[in-house]
TORKOL-4160 file (C-alpha; in steps of 0.2 Angstrom, whole numbers, padded with zeros to 4 digits, m for minus):
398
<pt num="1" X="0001" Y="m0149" Z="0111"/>
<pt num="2" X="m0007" Y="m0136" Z="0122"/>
<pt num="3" X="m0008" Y="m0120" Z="0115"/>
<pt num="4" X="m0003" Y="m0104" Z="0126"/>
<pt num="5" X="m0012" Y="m0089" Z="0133"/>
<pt num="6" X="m0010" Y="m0074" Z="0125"/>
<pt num="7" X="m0023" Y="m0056" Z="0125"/>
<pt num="8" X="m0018" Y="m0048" Z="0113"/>
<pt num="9" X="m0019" Y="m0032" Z="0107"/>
<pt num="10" X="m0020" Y="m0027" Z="0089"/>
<pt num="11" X="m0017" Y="m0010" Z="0084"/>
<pt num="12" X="m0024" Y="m0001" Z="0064"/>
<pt num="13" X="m0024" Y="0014" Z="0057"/>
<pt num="14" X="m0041" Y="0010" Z="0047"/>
<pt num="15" X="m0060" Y="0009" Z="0048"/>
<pt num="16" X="m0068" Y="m0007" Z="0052"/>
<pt num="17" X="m0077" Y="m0006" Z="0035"/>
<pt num="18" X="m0063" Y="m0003" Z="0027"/>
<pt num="19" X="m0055" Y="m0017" Z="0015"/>
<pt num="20" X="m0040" Y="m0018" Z="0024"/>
<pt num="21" X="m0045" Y="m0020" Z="0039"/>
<pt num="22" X="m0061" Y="m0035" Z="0031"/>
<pt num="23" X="m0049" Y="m0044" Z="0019"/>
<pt num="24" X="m0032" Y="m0040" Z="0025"/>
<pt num="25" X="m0034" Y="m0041" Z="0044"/>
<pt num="26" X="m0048" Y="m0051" Z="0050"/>
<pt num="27" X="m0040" Y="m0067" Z="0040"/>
<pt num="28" X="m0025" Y="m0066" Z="0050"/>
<pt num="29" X="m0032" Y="m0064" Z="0067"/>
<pt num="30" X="m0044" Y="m0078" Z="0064"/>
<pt num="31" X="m0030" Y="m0087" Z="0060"/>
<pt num="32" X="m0021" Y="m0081" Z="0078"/>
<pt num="33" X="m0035" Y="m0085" Z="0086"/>
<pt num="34" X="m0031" Y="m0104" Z="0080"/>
<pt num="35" X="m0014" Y="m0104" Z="0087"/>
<pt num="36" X="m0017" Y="m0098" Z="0104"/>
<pt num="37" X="m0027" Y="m0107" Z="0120"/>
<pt num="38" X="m0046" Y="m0103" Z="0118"/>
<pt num="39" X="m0045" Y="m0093" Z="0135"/>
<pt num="40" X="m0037" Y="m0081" Z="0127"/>
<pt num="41" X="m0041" Y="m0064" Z="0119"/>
<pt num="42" X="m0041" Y="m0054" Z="0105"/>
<pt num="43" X="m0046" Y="m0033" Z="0106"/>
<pt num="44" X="m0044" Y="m0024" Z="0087"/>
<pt num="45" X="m0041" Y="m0005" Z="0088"/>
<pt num="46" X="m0051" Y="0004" Z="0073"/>
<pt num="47" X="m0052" Y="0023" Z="0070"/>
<pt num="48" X="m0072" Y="0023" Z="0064"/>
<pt num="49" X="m0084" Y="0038" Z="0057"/>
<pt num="50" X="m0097" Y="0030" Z="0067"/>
<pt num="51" X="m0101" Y="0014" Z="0079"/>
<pt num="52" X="m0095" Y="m0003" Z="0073"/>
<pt num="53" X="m0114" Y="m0013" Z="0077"/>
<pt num="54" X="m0110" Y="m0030" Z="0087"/>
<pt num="55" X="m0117" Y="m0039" Z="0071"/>
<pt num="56" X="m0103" Y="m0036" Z="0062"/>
<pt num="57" X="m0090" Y="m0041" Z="0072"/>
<pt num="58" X="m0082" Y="m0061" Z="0074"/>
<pt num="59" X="m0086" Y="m0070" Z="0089"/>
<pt num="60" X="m0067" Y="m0071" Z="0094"/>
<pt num="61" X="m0063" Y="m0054" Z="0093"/>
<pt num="62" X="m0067" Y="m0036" Z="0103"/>
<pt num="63" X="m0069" Y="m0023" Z="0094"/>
<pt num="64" X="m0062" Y="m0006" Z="0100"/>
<pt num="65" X="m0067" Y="0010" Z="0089"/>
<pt num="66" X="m0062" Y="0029" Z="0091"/>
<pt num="67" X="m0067" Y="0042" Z="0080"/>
<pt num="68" X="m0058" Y="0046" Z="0066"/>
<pt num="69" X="m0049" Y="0063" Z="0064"/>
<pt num="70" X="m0035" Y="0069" Z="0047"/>
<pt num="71" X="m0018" Y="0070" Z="0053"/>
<pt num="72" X="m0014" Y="0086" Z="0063"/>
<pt num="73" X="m0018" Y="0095" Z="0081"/>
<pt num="74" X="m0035" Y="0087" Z="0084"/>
<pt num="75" X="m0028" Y="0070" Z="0079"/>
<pt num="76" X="m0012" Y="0071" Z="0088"/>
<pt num="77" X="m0024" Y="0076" Z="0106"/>
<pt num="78" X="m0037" Y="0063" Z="0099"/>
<pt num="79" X="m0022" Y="0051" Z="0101"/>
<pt num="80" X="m0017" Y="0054" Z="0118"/>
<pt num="81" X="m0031" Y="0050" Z="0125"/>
<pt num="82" X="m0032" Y="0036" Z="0114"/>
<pt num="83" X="m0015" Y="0031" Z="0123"/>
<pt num="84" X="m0023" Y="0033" Z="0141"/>
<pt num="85" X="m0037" Y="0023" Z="0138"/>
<pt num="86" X="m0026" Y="0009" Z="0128"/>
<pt num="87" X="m0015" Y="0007" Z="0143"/>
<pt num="88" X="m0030" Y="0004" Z="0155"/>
<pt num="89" X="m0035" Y="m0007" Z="0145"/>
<pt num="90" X="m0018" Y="m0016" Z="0142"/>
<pt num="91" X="m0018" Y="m0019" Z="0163"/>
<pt num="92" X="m0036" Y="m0021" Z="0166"/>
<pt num="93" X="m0035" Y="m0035" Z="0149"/>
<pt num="94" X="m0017" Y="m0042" Z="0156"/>
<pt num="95" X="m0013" Y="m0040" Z="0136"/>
<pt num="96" X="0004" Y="m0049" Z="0133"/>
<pt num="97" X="0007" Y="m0044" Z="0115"/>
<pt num="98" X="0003" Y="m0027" Z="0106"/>
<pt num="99" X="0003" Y="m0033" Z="0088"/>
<pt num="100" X="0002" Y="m0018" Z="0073"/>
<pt num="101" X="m0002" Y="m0020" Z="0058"/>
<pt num="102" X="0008" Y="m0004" Z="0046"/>
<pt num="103" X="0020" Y="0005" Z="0052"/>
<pt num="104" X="0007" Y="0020" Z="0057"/>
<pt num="105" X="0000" Y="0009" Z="0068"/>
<pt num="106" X="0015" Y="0002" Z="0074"/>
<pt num="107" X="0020" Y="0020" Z="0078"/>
<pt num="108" X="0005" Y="0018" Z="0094"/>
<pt num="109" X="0011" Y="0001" Z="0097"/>
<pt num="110" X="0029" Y="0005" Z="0099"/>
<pt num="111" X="0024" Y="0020" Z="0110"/>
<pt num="112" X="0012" Y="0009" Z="0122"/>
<pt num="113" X="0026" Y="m0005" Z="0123"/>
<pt num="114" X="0039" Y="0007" Z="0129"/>
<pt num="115" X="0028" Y="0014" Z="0142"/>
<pt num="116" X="0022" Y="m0006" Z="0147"/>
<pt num="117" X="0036" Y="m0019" Z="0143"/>
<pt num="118" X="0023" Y="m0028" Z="0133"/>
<pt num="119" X="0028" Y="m0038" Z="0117"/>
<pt num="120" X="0028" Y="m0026" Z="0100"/>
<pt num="121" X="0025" Y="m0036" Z="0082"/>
<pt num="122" X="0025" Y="m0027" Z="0067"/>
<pt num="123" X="0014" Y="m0036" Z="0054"/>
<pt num="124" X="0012" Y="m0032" Z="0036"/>
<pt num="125" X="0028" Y="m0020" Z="0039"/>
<pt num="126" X="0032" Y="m0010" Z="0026"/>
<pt num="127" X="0039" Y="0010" Z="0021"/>
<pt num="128" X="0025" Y="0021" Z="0024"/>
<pt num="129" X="0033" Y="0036" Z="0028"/>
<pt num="130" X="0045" Y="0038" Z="0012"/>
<pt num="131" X="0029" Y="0032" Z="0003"/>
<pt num="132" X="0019" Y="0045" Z="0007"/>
<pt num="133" X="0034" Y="0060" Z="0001"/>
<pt num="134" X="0034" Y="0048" Z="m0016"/>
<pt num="135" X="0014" Y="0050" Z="m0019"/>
<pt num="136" X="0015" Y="0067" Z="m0016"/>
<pt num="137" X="0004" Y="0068" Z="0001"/>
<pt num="138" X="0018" Y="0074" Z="0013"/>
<pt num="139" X="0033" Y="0083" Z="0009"/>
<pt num="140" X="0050" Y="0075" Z="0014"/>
<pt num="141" X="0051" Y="0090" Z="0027"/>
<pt num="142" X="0036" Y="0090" Z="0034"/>
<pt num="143" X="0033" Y="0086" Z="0052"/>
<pt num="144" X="0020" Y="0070" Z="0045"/>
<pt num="145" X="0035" Y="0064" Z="0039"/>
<pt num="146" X="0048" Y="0068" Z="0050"/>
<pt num="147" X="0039" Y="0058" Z="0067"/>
<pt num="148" X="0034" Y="0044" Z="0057"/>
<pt num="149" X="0051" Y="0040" Z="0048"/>
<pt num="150" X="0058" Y="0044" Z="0066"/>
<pt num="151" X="0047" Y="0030" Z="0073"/>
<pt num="152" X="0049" Y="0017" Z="0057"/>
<pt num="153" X="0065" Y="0017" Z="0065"/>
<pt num="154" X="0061" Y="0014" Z="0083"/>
<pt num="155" X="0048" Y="0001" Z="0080"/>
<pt num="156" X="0060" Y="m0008" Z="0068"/>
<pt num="157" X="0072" Y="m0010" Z="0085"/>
<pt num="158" X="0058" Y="m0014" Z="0096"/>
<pt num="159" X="0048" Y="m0029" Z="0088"/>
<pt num="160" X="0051" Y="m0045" Z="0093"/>
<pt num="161" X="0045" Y="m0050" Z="0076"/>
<pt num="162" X="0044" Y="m0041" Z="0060"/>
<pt num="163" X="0031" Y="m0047" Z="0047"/>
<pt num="164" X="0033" Y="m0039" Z="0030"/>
<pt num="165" X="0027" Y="m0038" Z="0012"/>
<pt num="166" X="0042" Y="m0044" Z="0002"/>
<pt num="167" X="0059" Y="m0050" Z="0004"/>
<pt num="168" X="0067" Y="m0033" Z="m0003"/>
<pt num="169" X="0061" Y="m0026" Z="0016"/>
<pt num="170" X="0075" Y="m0034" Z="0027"/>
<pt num="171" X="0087" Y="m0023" Z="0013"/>
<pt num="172" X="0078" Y="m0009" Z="0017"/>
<pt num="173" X="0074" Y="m0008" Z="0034"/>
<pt num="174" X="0097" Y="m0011" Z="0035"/>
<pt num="175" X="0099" Y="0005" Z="0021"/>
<pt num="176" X="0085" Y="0015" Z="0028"/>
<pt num="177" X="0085" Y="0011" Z="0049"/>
<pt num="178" X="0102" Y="0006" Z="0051"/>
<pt num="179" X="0093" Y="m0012" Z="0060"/>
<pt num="180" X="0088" Y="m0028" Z="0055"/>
<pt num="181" X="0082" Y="m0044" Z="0064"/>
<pt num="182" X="0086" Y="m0061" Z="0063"/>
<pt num="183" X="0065" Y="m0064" Z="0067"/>
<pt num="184" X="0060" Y="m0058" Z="0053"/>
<pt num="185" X="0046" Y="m0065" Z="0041"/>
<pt num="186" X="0039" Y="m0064" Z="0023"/>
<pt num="187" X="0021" Y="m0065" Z="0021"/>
<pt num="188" X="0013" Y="m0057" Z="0006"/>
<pt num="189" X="m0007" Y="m0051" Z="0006"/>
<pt num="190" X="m0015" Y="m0069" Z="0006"/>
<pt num="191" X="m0030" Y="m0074" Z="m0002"/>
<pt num="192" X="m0044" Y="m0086" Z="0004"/>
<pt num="193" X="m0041" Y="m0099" Z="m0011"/>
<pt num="194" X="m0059" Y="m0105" Z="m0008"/>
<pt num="195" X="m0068" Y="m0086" Z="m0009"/>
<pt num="196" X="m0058" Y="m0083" Z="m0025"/>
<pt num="197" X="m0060" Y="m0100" Z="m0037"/>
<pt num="198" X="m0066" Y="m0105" Z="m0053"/>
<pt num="199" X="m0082" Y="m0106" Z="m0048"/>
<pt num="200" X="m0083" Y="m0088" Z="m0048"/>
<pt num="201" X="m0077" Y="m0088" Z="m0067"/>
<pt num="202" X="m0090" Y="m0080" Z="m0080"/>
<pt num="203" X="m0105" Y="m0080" Z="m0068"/>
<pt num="204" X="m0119" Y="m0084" Z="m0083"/>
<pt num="205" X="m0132" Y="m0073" Z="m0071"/>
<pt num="206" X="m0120" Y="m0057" Z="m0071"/>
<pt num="207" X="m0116" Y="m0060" Z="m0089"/>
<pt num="208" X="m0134" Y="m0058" Z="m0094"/>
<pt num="209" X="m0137" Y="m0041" Z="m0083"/>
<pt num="210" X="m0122" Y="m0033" Z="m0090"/>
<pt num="211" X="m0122" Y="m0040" Z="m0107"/>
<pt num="212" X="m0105" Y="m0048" Z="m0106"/>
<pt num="213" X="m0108" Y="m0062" Z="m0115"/>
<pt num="214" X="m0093" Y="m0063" Z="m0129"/>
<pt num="215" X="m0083" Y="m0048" Z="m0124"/>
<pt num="216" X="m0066" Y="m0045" Z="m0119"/>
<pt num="217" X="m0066" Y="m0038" Z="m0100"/>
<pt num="218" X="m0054" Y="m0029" Z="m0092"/>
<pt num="219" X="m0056" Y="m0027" Z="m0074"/>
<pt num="220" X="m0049" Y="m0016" Z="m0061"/>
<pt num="221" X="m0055" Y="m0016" Z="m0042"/>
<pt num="222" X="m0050" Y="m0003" Z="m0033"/>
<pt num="223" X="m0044" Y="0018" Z="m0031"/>
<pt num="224" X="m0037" Y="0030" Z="m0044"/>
<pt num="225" X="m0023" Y="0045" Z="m0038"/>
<pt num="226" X="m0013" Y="0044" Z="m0021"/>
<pt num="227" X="m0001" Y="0029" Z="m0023"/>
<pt num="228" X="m0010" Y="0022" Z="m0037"/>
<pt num="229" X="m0010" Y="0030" Z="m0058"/>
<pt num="230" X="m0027" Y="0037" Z="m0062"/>
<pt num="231" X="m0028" Y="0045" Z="m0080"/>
<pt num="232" X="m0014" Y="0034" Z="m0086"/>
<pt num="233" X="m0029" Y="0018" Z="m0083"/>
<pt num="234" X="m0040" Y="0026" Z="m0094"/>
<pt num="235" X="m0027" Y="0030" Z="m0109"/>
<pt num="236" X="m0021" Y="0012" Z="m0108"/>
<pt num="237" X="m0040" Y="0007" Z="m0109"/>
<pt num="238" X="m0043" Y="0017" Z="m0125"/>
<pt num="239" X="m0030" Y="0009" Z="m0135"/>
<pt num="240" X="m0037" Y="m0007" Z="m0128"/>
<pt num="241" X="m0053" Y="m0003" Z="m0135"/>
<pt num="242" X="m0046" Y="0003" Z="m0150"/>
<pt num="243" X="m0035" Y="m0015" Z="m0153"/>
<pt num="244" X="m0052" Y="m0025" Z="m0149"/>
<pt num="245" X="m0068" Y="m0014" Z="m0155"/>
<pt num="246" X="m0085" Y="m0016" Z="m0148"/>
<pt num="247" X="m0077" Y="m0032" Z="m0143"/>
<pt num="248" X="m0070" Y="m0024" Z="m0126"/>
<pt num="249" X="m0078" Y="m0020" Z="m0111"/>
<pt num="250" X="m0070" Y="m0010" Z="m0094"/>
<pt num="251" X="m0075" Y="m0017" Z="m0079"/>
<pt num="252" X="m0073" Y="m0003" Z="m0061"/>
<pt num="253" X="m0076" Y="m0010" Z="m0045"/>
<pt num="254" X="m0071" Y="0008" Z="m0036"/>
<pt num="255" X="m0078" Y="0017" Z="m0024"/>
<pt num="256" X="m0076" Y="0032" Z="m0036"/>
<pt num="257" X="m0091" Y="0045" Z="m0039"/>
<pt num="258" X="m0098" Y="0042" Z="m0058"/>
<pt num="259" X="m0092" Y="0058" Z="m0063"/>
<pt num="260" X="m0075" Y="0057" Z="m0057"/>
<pt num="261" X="m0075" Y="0039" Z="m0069"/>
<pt num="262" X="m0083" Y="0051" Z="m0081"/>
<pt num="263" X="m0071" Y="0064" Z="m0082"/>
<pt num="264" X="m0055" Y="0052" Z="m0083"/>
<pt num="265" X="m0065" Y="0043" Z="m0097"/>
<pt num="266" X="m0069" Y="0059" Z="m0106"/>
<pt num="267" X="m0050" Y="0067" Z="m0105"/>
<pt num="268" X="m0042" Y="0050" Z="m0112"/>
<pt num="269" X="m0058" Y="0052" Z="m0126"/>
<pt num="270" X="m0063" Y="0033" Z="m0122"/>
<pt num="271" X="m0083" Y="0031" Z="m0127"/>
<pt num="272" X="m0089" Y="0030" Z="m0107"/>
<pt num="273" X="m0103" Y="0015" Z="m0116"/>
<pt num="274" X="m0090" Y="0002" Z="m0114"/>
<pt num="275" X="m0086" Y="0006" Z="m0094"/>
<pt num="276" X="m0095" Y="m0005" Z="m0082"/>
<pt num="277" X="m0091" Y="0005" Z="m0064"/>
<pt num="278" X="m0101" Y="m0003" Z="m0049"/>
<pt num="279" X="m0095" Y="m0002" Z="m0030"/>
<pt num="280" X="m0101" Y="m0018" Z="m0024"/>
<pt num="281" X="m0098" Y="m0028" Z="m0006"/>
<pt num="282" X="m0083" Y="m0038" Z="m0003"/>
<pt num="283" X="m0092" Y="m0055" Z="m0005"/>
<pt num="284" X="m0098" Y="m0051" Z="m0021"/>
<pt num="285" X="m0081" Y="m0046" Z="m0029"/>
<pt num="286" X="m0074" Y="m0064" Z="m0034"/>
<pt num="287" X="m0091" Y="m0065" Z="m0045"/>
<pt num="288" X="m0089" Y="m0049" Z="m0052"/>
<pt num="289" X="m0071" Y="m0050" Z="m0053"/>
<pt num="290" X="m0071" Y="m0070" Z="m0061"/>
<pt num="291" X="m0082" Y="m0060" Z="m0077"/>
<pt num="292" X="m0064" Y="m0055" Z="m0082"/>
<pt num="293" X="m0051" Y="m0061" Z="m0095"/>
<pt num="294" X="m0038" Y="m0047" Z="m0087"/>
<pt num="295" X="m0035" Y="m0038" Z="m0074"/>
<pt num="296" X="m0022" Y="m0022" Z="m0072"/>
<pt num="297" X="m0012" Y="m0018" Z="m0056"/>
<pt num="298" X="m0009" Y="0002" Z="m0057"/>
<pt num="299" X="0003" Y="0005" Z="m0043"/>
<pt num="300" X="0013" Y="0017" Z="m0045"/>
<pt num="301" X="0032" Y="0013" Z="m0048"/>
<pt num="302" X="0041" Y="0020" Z="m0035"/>
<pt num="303" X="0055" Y="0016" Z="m0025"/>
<pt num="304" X="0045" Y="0011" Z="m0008"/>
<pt num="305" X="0033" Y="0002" Z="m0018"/>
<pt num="306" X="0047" Y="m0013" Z="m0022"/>
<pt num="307" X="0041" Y="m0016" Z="m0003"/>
<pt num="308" X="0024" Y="m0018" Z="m0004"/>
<pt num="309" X="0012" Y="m0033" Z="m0008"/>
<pt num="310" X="m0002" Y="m0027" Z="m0020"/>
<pt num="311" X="m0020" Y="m0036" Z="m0011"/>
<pt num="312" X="m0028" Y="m0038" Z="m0027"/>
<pt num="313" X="m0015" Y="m0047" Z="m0037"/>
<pt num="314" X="m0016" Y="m0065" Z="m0027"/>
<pt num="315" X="m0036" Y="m0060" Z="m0031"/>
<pt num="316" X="m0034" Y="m0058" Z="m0049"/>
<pt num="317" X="m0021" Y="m0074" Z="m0049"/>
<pt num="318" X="m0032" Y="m0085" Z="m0040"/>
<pt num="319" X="m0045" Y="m0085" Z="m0054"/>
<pt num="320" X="m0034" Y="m0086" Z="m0066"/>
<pt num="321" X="m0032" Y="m0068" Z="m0073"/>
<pt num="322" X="m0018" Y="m0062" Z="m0084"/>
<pt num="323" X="m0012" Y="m0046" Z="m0076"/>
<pt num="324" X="m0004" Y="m0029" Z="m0081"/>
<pt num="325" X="0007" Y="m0021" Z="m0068"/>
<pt num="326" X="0018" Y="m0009" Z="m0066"/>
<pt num="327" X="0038" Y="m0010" Z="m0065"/>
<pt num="328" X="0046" Y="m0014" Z="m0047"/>
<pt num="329" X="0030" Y="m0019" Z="m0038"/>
<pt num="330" X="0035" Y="m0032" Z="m0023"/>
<pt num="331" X="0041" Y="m0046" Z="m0031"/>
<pt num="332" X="0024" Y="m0048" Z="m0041"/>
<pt num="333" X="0031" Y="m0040" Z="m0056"/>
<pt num="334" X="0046" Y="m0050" Z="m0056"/>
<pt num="335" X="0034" Y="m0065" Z="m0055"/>
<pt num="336" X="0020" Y="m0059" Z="m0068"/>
<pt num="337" X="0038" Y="m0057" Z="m0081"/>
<pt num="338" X="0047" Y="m0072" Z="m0077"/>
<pt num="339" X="0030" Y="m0084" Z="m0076"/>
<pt num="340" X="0023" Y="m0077" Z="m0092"/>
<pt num="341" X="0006" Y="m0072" Z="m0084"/>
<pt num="342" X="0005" Y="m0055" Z="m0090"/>
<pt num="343" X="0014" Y="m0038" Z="m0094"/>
<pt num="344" X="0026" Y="m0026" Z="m0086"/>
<pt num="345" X="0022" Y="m0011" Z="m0091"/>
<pt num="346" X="0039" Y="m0003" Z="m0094"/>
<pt num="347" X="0032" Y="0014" Z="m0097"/>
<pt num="348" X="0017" Y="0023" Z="m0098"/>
<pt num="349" X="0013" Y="0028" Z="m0116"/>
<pt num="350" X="0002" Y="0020" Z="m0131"/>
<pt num="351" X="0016" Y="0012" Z="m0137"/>
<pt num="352" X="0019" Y="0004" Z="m0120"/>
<pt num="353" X="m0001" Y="m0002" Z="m0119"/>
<pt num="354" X="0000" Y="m0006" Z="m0135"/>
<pt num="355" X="0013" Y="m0020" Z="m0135"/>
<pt num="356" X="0004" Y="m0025" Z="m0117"/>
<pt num="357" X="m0013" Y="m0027" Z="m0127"/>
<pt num="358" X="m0003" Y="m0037" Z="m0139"/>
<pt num="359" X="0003" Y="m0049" Z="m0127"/>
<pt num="360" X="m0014" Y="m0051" Z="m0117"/>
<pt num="361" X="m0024" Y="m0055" Z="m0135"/>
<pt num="362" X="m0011" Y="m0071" Z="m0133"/>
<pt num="363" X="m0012" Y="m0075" Z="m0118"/>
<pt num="364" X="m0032" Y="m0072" Z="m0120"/>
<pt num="365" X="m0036" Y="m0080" Z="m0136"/>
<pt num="366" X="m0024" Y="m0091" Z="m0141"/>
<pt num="367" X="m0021" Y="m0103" Z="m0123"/>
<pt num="368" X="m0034" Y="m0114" Z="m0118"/>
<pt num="369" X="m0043" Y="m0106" Z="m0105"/>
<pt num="370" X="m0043" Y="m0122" Z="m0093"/>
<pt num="371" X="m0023" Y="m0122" Z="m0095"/>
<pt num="372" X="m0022" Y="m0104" Z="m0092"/>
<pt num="373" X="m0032" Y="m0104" Z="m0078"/>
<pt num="374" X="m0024" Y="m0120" Z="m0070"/>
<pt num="375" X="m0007" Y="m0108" Z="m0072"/>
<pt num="376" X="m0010" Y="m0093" Z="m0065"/>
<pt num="377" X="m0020" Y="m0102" Z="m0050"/>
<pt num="378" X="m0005" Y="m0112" Z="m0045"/>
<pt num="379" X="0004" Y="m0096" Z="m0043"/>
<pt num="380" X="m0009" Y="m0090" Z="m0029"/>
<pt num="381" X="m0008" Y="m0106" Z="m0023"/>
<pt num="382" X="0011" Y="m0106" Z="m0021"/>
<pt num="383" X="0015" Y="m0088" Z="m0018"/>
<pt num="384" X="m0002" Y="m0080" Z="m0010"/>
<pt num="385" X="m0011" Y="m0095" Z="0002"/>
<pt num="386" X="m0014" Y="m0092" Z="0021"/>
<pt num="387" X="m0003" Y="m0107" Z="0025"/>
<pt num="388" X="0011" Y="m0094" Z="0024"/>
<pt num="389" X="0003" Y="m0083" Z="0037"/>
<pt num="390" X="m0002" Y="m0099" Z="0048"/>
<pt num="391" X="0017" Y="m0105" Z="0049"/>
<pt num="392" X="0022" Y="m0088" Z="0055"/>
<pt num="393" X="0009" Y="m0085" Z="0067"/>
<pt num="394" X="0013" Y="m0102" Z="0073"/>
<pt num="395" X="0032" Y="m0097" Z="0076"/>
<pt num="396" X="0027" Y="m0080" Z="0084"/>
<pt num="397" X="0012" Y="m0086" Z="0096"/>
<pt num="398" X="0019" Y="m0104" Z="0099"/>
């Protein structure tokens, strides 16, 4: 079947560096880039602290970077001429698709596809603007606030296609925009299956360096504060180390300073001996991350966050991990709960971690670790694999 032309232009809100633009936007272009004729092309929009180098970027895609600036006067001037040299480049390019991944991004792209005619796509599309009030970053009437939930709305009649987290979104977008679509898709945060396997389970060379031969380890990869809990983690690892001993070990792949680990640690009077905490790069995560028997999911349980789709999880799931989560997150708690692969925390105090604790010492010790894994890994397969995203983007560039 011969594939079509499209130049496309995909709009982020991110750094190039950044993890959501390397693991949770790359895939998927790569993936587009499958889909369409090979005479097409591909231009990704990041806002970088300094020059992306040519060495980092894929063969089938151009890179476009503007600085980064915080949301405000600077930003909002920044932007416009963002906007004029963006539509230059849309005629110059003949770009035929202005695909935006989050809703801030879509924000540009619904603005650039007014002023061109040119097909909008909202991928990954999901509340950011009521999320933000909820974590305590904007207030509800603030003008942050106001303009994006005032474009949610626009973009959300605008798209030819909506992409989002979780099923609960088409409900919302109806409550919240007064709009649905009928071209609306479901694609959770995928994981690369082959990245992410057993044999990144209990590297023998890691356990050596960090001495984790014969522990229980608990891992978390990623930030504390902002959407996520941040002392809460650390009080839930202290009754963990007081239910297991010397046993139990606290892996952290954060980008978190050492004494901002420290000073959680010390406030929830956890001995700090038992926390691992490296920052490492993303192709050495599913080593460090396979050293786990568990892995914990602290989103914060709010009302947008039924809407999201937690990256890490189909991580943790593909090796096999058992995972503690929060209430209401996606539809990953609802899977954890009904699949047996974990804990829903159902609040957060020691009695709570404690019966979580409980149930992970099961799940841990008493289940063969082959049929636990073989589980929990069918669940990524099933729920998290990038032949979801391929049979959308298949529908949306066919």
């Amino acid at each position: 079947m011969n594939k079509k032309q499209h130049n496309i232009l995909v709009i982020t809100y991110w750094q190039f560096q950044d993890a959501l633009v390397q693991t949770y936007t790359l895939p998927y272009l790569e993936l587009i880039s499958k889909e369409i004729s090979s005479d097409s092309k591909i231009f990704l929009l990041t806002l970088d602290k300094k020059e992306v180098s040519s060495s980092e970027l894929r063969t089938n895609i151009n890179n476009i970077s503007f600085p980064l600036h915080p949301f405000g006067l600077r930003s909002m001037f920044n932007w416009l001429k963002i906007i004029l040299k963006l539509l230059i480049l849309i005629r110059k390019e003949k770009i035929t698709t202005i695909h935006a991944w989050c809703t801030p991004a879509g924000m540009i792209g619904y603005i650039l596809s007014v002023l061109t005619g040119k097909r909008l796509i909202i991928d990954s599309y999901e509340p950011h603007a009521e999320a933000m009030v909820e974590n305590g970053t904007w207030k509800k009437n603030s003008i942050a606030y106001r303009l994006l939930f005032y474009f949610e709305k626009r973009q959300t009649q605008r798209a030819a296609f909506l992409i989002a987290a979780s099923e609960g979104m088409k409900q919302y977008a109806q409550k919240k925009y007064g709009h649905t679509k009928n071209n609306f898709f479901v694609k959770p945060a995928c994981v690369d299956l082959e990245l992410f396997s057993e044999k990144n389970i209990k590297n023998k060379v890691l356990l050596d360096q960090l001495e984790l031969h014969n522990k229980i380890i608990g891992v978390y990869a990623g930030k504390f504060g902002g959407i996520y809990l941040k002392q809460e983690v650390f009080d839930f690892f202290k009754v963990a180390h007081d239910f297991w001993g010397d046993r139990f070990r606290v892996l952290l792949l954060s980008s978190h300073t050492s004494d901002e680990i420290k000073d959680m640690t010390v406030k929830a009077d956890l001995n700090d001996k038992i926390i691992i905490h490296k920052f490492v790069k993303h192709q050495e995560v599913p080593d460090y991350m396979g050293l786990a028997d568990f892995a914990i999911t602290p989103v914060k349980s709010v009302e947008t966050k039924k809407y999201c789709t937690p990256i890490k999880d189909g991580e943790y799931w593909a090796l096999g991990l058992p995972v503690v989560i929060t209430q209401n997150i996606s539809d990953d708690s609802d899977i954890i709960e009904k699949n047996n692969i974990g804990y829903i925390l159902k609040a957060l105090n020691n009695t709570e971690y404690l019966k979580a604790v409980n149930v992970l010492d099961q799940l841990i010790q008493y289940t063969p670790k082959t049929e636990l894994y073989e589980k929990i890994r069918a669940i990524a397969s099933q729920r998290r694999n990038f032949r979801i995203a391929k049979e959308i983007y298949q529908i949306v560039y066919k």
